[in-house]
C-alpha positions as CSV (number, residue, x, y, z in Angstrom):
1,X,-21.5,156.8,168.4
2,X,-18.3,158.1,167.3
3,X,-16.5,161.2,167.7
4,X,-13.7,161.5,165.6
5,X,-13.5,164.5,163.7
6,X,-15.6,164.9,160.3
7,X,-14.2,165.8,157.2
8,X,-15.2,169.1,156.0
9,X,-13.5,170.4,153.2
10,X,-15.9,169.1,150.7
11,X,-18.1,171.7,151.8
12,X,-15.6,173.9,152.2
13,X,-14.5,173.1,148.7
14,X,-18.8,173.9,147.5
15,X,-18.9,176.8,149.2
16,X,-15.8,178.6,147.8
17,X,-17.2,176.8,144.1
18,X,-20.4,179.2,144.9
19,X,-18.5,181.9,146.0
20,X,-16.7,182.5,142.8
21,X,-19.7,181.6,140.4
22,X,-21.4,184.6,142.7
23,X,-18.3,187.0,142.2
24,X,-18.1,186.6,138.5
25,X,-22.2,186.5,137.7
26,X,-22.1,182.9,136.6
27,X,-26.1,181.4,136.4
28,X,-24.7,178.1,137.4
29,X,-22.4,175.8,138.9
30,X,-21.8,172.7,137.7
31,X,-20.1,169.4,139.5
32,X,-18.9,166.3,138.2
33,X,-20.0,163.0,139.4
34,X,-17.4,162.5,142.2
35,X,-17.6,165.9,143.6
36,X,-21.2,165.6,143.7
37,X,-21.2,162.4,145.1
38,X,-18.1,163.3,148.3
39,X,-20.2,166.4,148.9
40,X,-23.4,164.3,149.5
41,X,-21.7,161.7,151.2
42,X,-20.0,164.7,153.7
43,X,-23.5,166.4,154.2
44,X,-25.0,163.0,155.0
45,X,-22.4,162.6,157.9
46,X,-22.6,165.8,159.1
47,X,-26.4,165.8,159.2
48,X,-25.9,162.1,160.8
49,X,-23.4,163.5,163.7
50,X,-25.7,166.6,163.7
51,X,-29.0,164.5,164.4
52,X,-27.3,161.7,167.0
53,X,-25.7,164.9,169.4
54,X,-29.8,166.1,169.4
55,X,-30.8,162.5,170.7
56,X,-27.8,162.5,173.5
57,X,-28.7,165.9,174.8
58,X,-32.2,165.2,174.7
59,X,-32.2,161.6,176.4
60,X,-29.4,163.4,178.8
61,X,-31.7,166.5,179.7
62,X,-34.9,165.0,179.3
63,X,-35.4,164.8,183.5
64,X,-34.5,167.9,184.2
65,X,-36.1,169.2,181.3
66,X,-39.0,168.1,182.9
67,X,-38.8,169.2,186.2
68,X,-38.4,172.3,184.8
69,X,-41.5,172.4,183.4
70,X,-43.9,171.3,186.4
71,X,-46.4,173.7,187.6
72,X,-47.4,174.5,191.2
73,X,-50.8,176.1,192.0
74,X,-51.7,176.8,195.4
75,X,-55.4,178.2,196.1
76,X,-57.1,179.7,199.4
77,X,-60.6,180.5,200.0
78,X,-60.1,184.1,199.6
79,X,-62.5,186.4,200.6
80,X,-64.3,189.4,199.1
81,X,-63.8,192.8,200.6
């Protein structure tokens, strides 16, 4: 899997689009084709990177995850008093 860095801006970019609508009381925002289609592509990859570091950690933890979760019981014949 790699790890180079992603590119982020287009979100960036979305966010700050949204920001402004908010600030001057616009009802929508509206993209053309190619923004649209960089900011999907960016999400994808980010959601992609997102979901493979969840795998690694789990696949890397999962033994000790495990071990963590056993349960000892010990039980004597107690008596009544």
């Amino acid at each position: 899997m790699s790890t180079e860095p992603l590119n982020t801006i287009p979100i960036q970019q979305f966010i700050n689009i949204v920001k402004s609508a908010d600030a001057g009381r616009q009802k929508e925002v509206r993209l053309d084709i190619n923004t649209a289609r960089t900011l999907a592509l960016t999400l994808g990859a980010v959601m992609s990177r997102l979901e493979g570091d969840l795998e690694k950690f789990v696949v890397q933890n999962i033994e000790k995850l495990q071990d963590e979760q056993t349960i000892t019981i010990a039980m004597d014949s107690g008596e009544w008093k």
